[in-house]
C-alpha positions as CSV (number, residue, x, y, z in Angstrom):
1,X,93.2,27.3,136.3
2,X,93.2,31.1,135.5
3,X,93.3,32.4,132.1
4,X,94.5,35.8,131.3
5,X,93.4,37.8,128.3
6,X,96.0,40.0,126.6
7,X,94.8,42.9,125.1
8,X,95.9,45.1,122.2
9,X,98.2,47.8,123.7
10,X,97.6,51.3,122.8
11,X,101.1,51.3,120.3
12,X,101.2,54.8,119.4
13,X,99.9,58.2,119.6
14,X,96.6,59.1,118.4
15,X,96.5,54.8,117.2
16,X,93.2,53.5,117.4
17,X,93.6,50.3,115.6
18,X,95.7,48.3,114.2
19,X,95.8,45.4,111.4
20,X,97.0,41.8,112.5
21,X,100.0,41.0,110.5
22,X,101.1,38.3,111.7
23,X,100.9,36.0,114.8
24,X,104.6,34.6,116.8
25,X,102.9,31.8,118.7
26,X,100.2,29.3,118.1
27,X,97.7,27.5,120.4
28,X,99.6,25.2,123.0
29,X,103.0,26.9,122.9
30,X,104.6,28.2,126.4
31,X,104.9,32.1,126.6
32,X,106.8,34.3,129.2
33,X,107.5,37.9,129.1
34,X,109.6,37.5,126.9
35,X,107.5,36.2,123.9
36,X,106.1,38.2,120.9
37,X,102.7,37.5,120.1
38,X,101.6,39.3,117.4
39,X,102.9,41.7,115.0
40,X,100.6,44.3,114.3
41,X,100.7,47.8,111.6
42,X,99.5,50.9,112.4
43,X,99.5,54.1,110.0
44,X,103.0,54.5,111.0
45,X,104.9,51.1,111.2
46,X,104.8,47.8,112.3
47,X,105.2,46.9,115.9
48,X,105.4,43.5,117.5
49,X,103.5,43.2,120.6
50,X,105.0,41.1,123.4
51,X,103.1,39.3,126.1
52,X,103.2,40.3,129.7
53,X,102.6,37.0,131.5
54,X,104.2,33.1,132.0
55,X,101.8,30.2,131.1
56,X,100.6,28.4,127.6
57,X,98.4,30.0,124.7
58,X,95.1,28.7,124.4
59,X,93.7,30.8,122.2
60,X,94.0,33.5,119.5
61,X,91.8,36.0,118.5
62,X,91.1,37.7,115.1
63,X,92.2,36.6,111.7
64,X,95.3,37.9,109.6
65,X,94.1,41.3,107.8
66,X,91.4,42.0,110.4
67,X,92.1,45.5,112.4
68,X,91.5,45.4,115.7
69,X,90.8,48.1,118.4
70,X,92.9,49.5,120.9
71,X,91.8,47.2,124.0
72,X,90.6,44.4,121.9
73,X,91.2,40.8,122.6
74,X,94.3,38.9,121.3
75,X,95.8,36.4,123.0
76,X,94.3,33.9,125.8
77,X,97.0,32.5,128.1
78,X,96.5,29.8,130.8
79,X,98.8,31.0,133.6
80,X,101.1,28.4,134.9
81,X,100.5,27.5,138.6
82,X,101.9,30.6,140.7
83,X,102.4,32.6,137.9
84,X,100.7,36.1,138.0
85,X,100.0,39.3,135.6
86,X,102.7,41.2,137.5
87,X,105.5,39.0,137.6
88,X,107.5,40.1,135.2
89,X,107.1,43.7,133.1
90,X,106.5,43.3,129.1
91,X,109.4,43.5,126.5
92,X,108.0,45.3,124.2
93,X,105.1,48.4,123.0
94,X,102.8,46.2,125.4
95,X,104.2,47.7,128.4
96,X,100.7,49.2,129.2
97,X,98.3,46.5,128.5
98,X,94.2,48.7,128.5
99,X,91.5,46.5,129.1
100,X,93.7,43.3,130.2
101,X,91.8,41.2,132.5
102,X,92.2,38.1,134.3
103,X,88.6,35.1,133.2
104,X,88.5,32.1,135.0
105,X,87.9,28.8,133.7
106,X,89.4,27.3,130.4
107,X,89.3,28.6,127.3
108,X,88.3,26.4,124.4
109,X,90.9,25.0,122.0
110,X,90.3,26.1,118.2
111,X,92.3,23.0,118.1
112,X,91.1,19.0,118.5
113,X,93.5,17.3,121.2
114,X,94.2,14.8,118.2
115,X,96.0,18.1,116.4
116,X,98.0,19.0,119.0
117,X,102.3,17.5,119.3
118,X,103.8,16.5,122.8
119,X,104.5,20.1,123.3
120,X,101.2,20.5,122.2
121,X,101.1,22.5,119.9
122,X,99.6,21.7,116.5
123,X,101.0,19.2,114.5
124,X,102.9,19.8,112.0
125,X,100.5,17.4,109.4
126,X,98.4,17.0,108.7
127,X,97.7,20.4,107.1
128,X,93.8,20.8,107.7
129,X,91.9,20.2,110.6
130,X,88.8,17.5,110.0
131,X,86.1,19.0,108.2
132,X,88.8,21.0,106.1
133,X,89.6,23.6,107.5
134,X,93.4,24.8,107.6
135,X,95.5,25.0,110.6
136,X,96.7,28.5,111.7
137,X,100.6,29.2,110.7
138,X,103.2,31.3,112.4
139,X,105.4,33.2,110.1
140,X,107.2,36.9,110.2
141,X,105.1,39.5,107.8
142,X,108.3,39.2,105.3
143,X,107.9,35.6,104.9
144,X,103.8,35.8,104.8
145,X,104.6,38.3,102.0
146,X,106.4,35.9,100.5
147,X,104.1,33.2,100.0
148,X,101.9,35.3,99.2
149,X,103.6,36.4,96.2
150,X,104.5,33.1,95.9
151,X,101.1,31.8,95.7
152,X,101.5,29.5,98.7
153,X,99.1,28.4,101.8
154,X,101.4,29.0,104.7
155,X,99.0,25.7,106.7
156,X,100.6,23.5,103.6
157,X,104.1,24.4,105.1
158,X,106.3,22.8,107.4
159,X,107.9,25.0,109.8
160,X,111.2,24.6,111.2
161,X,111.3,27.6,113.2
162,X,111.0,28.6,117.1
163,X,108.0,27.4,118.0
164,X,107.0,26.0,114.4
165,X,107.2,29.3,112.9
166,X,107.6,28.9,108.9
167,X,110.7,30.6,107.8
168,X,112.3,31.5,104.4
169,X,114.2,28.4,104.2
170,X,110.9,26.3,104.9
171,X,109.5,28.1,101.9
172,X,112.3,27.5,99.9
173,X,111.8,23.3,100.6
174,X,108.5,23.3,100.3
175,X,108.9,24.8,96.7
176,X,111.7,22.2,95.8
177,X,109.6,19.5,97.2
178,X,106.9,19.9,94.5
179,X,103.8,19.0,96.7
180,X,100.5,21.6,95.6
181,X,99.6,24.3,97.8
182,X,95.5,24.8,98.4
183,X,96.0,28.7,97.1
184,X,97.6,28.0,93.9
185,X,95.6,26.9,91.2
186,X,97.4,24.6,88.3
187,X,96.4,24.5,85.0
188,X,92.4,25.7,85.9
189,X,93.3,28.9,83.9
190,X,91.5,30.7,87.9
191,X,93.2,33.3,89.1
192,X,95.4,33.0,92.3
193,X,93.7,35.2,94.7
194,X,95.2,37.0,97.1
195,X,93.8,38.9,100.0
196,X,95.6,43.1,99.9
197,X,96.7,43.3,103.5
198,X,99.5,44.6,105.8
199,X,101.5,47.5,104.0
200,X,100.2,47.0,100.9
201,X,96.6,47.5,101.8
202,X,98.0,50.8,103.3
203,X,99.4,52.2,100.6
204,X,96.5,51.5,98.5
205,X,94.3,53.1,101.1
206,X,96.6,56.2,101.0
207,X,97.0,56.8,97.0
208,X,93.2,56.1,97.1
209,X,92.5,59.3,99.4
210,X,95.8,61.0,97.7
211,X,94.5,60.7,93.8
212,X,90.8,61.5,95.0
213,X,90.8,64.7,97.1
214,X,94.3,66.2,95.3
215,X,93.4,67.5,91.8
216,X,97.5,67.2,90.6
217,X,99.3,69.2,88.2
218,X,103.0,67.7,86.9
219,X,105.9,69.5,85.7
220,X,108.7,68.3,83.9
221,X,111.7,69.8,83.1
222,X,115.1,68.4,82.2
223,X,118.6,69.3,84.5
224,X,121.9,69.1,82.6
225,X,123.6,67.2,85.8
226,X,127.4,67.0,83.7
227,X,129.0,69.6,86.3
228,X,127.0,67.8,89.1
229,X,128.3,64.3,88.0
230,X,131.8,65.9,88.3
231,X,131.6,67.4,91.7
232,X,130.1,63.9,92.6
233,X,132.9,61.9,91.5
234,X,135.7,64.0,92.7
235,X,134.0,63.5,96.7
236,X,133.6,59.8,96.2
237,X,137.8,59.9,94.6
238,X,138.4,62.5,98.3
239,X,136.3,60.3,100.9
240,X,135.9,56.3,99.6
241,X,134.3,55.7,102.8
242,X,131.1,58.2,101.8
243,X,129.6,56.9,98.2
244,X,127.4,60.1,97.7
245,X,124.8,59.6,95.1
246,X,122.7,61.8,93.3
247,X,120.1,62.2,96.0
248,X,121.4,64.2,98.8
249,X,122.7,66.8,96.1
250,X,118.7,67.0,94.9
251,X,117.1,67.0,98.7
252,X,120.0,69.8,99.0
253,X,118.2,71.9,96.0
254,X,114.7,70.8,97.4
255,X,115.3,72.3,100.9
256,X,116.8,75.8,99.6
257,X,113.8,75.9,97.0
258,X,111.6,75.3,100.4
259,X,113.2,77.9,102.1
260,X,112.5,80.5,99.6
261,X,109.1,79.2,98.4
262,X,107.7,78.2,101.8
263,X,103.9,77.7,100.7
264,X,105.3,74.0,99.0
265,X,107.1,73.2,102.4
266,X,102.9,72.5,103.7
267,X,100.5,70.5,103.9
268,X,96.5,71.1,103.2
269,X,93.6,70.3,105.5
270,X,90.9,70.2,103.2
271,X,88.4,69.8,106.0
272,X,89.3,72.8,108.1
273,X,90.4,75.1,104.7
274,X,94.0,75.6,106.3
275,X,97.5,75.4,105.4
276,X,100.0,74.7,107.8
277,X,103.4,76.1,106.4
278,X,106.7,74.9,108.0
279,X,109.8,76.5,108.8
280,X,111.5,73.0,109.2
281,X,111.8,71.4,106.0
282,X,111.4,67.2,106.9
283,X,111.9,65.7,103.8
284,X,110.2,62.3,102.9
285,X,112.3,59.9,100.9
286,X,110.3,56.8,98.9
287,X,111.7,54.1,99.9
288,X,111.3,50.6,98.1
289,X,111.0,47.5,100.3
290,X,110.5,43.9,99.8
291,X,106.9,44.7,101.8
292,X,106.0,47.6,99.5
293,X,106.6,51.6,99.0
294,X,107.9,53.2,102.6
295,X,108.2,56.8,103.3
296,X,111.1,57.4,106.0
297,X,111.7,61.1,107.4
298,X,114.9,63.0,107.1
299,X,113.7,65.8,110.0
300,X,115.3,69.4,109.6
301,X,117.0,68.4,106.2
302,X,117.7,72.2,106.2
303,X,120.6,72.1,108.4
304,X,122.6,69.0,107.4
305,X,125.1,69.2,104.8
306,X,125.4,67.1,101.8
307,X,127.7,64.6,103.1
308,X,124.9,64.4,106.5
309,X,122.3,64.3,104.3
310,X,124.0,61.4,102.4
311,X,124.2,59.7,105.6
312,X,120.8,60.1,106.5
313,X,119.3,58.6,104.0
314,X,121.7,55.6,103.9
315,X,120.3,55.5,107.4
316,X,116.5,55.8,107.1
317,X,116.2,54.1,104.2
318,X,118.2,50.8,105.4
319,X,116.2,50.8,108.6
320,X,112.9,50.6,106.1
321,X,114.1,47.7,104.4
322,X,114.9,46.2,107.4
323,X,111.6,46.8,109.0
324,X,113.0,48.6,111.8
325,X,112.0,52.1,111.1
326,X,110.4,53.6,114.1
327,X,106.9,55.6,114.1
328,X,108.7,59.1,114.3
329,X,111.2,58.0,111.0
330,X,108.0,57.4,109.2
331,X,106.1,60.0,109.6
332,X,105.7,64.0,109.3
333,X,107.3,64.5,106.4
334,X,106.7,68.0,104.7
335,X,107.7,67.3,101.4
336,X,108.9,64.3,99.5
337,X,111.0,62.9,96.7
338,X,110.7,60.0,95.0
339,X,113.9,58.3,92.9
340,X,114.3,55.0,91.1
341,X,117.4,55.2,90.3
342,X,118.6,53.8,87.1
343,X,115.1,52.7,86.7
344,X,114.3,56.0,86.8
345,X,112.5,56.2,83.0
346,X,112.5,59.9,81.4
347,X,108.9,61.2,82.5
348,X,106.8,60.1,85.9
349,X,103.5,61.4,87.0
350,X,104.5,61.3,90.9
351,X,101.6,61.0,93.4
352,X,101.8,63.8,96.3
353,X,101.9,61.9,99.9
354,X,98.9,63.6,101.6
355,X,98.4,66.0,103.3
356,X,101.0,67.7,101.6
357,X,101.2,69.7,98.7
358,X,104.4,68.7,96.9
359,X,106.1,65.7,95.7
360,X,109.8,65.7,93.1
361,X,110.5,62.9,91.3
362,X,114.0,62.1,89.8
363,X,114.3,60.8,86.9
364,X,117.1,58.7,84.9
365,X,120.8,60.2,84.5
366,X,121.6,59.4,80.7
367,X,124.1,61.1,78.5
368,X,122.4,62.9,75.8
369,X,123.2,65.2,73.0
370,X,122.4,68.8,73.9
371,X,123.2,72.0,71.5
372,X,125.7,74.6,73.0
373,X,125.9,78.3,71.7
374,X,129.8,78.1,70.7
375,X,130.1,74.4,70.9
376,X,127.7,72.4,68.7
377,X,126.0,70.0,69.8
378,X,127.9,68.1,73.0
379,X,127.4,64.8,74.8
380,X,126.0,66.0,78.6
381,X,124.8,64.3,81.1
382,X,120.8,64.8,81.5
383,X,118.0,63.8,84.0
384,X,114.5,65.1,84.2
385,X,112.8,66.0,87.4
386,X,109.0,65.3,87.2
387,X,107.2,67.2,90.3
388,X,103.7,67.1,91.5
389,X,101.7,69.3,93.2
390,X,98.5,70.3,94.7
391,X,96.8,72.7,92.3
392,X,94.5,74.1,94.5
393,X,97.5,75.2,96.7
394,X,99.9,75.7,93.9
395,X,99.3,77.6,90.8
396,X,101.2,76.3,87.7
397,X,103.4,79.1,87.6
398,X,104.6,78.4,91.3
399,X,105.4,75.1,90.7
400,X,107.6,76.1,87.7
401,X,109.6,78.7,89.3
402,X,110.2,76.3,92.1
403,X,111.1,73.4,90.0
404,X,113.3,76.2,87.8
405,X,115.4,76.8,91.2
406,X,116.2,73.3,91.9
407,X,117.2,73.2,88.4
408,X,119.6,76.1,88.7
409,X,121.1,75.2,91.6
410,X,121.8,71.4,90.4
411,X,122.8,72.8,87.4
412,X,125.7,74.9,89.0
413,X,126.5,73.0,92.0
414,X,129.0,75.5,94.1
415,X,125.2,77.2,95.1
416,X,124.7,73.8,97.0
417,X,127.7,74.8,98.8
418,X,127.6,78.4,99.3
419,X,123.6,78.5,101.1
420,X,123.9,78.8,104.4
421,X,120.2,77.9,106.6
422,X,118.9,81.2,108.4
């Protein structure tokens, strides 16, 4: 028999690795071109990496969390009788396969033949291989997350799945069923632990280089949104189809500010002492998911209207929950803003995205009483914007006449309206 190895594709530009998230098939199961493997992350999303050949898995290489070069082993596949590497052409970022190469001879089974069902696979129970150790389980990243969070041992789970892959619902029966899992400790007063991987061990990675090399200055100033929240309503009453919220009218503000204070549309290379300053403004929106804090990228926000830029981000920001984002709609942002919404509280200290230089947060929309020459004091409606920047690029002064024109321009909305992009 001939085995074929199946080798981590090159899955984006300048990618050199990747971490395993997540693996679609197990030892024993049948795989044609159609098949995913793997998913894997890179520093710009996750990609599922399909295989390129017909036969049956007999081995997997590397663990969940460990990052893997581009060329590395991943998969071993036993061709079936006649089949060959160019059969059929991958379905998926595998197209181009570096470094795959046919090894004769069998590969050896992490498995005992006593583990493995009719189809042979592993068996569903039991749950550990003699000698303890657990069986490996197929499951989507979302549903790893899961029982992660959970505190669950994916081997103590019966999946129902294609293949045996665990799936929400099998999670959701193991739970009722009451039986222990081996990562969850009951009554010992131990702490669950749980390995950081996959997005969240990104995003720790990248506030870890953002808080260290950017010495951050925050500003905070309070917008009286009432005329705002009128314009707003009267488009919803126009157009029911278009719900505009807050947001585009604020990435709206943020791209004219840009435009006139160009040195906070950048980003800083520390290493190299240059700025790169952008015409473009591409403005990132923080985006929460159920995997952890995404970044999609509204490109050239600076010519789309509000009612575009409404759509956009209803666009990017469902296809990062959904996990189908692409590698260009998360990254090169230029600037980003960051909104939770009625969550918002009064005052954040926003983290800046490195490399660049400039981050505004949105705060809560609450009615509160403000004094007005003439008036007294009046019920308005206020938010705060709390805004980040790099101080060794921005002096404190900057950042408060930029944050002072977003102000102005929320503050009196028709401006939104009457800029037009050079």
């Amino acid at each position: 028999m001939t085995s074929f190895e199946v080798r981590l594709p090159d899955v984006g530009e300048g990618v050199a690795e990747a971490e395993l998230l997540g693996w679609s098939v197990d030892v024993g199961d049948q795989v044609t071109p159609a098949s995913a493997l793997a998913d894997v992350m890179t520093d710009k999303a996750t990609v599922e990496i399909a295989c390129p050949v017909t036969g049956t898995v007999v081995a997997l290489h590397g663990e969940l969390g460990d990052r893997l070069a581009v060329g590395s082993r991943l998969v071993t596949v036993e061709l079936d009788d006649g089949a060959s590497t160019t059969n059929s052409p991958p379905s998926s970022a595998a197209a181009e396969l570096p470094g795959a190469a046919e090894v004769s001879g069998a590969a050896e089974l992490p498995y005992p033949a006593a583990l493995l069902d009719a189809s042979g696979r592993p068996d569903a129970e039991p749950a550990t291989m003699p000698g303890g150790a657990s069986r490996r389980a197929t499951a989507a990243p979302a549903v790893r997350a899961r029982a992660r969070e959970l505190g669950l041992d994916l081997a103590d789970v019966l999946g129902t799945g294609p293949q045996g892959r665990v799936t929400h619902a099998d999670l959701d029966r193991h739970l009722l069923s009451g039986r222990p899992s081996a990562n969850r400790s009951v009554g010992t007063g131990e702490p669950n632990r749980q390995p950081v991987r996959g997005l969240r061990r990104r995003i720790a990675e990248r506030l870890t280089v953002a808080w260290r090399e950017i010495p951050h200055i925050t500003y905070v100033d309070e917008v009286d949104a009432t005329e705002l929240e009128a314009l707003r309503s009267a488009l919803n009453a126009r157009d029911s189809a278009m719900r505009l919220t807050l947001l585009p009218f604020v990435l709206r503000a943020v791209v004219i500010a840009c435009t006139e204070h160009p040195r906070v549309n950048a980003r800083f290379d520390a290493a190299t002492d240059t700025l790169e300053v952008f015409d473009a403004v591409h403005v990132g929106i923080a985006t929460q998911t159920d995997d952890g804090l995404m970044v999609p990228v509204i490109r050239d926000a600076q010519r789309r209207g509000i009612d575009e830029l409404g759509a956009e981000i209803n666009r990017v920001s469902s296809a990062a929950r959904a996990g189908r984002a692409s590698g260009p709609e998360l990254s090169g942002s230029t600037i980003t803003v960051t909104s939770l919404g009625a969550l918002g509280g009064l005052v954040t200290t926003p983290i800046i995205n490195h490399p660049e230089v400039a981050i505004v947060g949105v705060n809560r929309l609450q009615t509160r009483p403000q004094w007005r020459a003439g008036h007294g004091f009046e019920p308005r409606q206020m938010m705060n914007l709390s805004s980040s920047f790099d101080h060794r690029i921005v002096d404190g002064w900057d950042a408060a006449v930029f944050v002072q024109r977003i102000k102005q321009l929320l503050e009196h909305p028709a401006l939104l309206y009457a800029w037009r992009s050079g």
